[in-house]
N, C-alpha and C positions, 0 to 999 in steps of 0.2 A: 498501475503505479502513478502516483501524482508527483512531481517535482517543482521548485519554485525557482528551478535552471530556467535556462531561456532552451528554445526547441533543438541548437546547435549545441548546444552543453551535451542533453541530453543525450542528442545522437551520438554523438561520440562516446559516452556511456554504454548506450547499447552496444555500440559497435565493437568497442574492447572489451565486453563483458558478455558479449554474443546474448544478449539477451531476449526472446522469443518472444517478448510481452508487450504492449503497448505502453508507454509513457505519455502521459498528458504534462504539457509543456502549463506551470502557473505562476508565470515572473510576477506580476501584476498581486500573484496571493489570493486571490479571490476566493479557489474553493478551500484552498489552506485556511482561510478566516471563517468560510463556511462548516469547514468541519470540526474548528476549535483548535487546529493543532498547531499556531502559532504559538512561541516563547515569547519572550519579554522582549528579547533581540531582535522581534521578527524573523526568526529561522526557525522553521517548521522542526517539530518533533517527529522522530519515527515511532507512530502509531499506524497499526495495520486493520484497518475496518473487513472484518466479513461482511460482506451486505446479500441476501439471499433474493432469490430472482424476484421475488414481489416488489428488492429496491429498499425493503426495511434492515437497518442495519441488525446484523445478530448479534455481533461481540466487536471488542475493541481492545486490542491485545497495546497496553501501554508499557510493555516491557520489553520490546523486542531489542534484541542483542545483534549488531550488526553480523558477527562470527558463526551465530548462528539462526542466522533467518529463514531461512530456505527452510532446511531440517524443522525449525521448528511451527512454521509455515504449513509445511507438509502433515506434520504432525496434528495441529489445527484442523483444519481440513477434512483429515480422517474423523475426528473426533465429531465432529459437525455432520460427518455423513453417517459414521455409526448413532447417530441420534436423530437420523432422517432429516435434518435442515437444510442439507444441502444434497444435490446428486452427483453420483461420478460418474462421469461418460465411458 
């Protein structure tokens, strides 16, 4: 997960959200402007990149629904690996 908090925003994010994932800390915006998903306000849109381990992005889910991201996250995922793009440990 990318965010455009600063690295102590984030942690406390994780931390009340017990979150098991890594968060890359991007005040500055850098890879946000690299991956296109800045608005007009400069606040980063929730867009979700698959990227498959070669590093090539596979899809770009620009619909994601806060209520239901996870689920549909997961969903993704499955779908990706039932078409061999991706593997499940």
């Amino acid at each position: 997960m990318v965010s455009v908090d600063d690295a102590e925003t984030n942690k406390r994010f994780a931390t009340e959200h017990e979150a098991d994932f890594p968060i890359l800390s991007d005040p500055e915006k850098t890879v946000a402007t690299s991956y296109g998903v800045l608005g007009m306000t400069r606040m980063a849109r929730r867009w979700t990149f698959y990227i498959g381990a070669d590093g090539k992005i596979l899809l770009i889910d620009k619909a994601v629904r806060a209520a239901n991201a996870g689920e549909d996250l997961a969903a993704k995922l499955a779908e990706l690996a039932g078409k061999g793009l991706i593997k499940r440990k």
